[in-house]
C-alpha positions as CSV (number, residue, x, y, z in Angstrom):
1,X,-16.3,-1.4,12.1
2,X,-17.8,-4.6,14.3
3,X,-15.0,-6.3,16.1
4,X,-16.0,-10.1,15.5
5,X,-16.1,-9.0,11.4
6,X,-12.4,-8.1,11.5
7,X,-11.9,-11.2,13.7
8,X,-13.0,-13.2,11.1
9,X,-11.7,-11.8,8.5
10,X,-7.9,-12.0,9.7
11,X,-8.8,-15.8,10.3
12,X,-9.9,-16.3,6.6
13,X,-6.8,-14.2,5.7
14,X,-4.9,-16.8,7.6
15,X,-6.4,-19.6,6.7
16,X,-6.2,-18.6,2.9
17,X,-2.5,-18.3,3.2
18,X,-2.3,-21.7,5.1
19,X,-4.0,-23.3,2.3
20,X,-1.8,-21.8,-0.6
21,X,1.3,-22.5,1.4
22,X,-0.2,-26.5,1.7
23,X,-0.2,-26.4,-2.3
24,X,3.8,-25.9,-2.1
25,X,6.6,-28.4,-0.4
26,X,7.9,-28.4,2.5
27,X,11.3,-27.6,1.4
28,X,9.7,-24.2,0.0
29,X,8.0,-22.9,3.2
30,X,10.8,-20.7,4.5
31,X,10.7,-18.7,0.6
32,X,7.2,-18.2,1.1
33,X,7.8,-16.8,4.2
34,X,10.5,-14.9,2.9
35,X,8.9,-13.9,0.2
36,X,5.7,-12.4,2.1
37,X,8.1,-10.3,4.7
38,X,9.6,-8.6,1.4
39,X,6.3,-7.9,0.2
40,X,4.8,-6.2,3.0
41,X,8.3,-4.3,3.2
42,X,8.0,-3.5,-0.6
43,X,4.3,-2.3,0.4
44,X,5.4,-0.2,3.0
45,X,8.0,1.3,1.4
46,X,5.9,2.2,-1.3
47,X,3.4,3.8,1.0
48,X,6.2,5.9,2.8
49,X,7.7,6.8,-0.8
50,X,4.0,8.0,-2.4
51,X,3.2,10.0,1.4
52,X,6.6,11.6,0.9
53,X,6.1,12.9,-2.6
54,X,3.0,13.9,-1.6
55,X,4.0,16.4,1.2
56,X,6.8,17.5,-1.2
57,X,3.9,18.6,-3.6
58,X,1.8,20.6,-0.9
59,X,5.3,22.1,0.4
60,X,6.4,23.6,-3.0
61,X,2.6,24.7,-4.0
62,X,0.9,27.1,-1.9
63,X,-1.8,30.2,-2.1
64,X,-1.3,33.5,-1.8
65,X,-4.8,35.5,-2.2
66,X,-6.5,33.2,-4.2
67,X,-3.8,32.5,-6.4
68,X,-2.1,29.3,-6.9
69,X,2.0,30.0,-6.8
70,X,4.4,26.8,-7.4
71,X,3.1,23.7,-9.1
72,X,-0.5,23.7,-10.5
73,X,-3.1,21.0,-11.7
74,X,-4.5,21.2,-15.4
75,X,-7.4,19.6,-17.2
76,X,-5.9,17.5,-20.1
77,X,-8.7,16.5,-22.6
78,X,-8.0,13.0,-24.2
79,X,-9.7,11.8,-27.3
């Protein structure tokens, strides 16, 4: 991806949050702050939590001459 794209987008991705935190007082800049730190922890946990379940799922299935042994995927019609 070009270099001065991502550039720029990180500085319109500050910039945005500048401007929302300007909408709030001053007195509530520390909980935004707060606040954003728990959400990119609550993102990353949730990304560590999914990847784990994940590799759980390929661990417990596995194939053994063409045939599916463990957990298996099935077509559900809805209508």
């Amino acid at each position: 991806m070009n270099k001065e794209f991502i550039k720029k987008m990180r500085q319109a991705n500050q910039l945005q949050r500048e401007a929302i935190a300007s909408l709030f007082p001053d007195v509530m800049q520390d909980h935004l702050q707060v606040i954003r730190s728990e959400m990119k922890a609550m993102a990353g946990d949730l990304v560590k939590e999914t990847a784990k379940k994940g590799m759980e799922y390929y661990q417990e299935t596995s194939v053994v001459n063409g045939e599916t042994k463990g957990k298996s995927v099935n077509k559900v019609n809805i209508q």
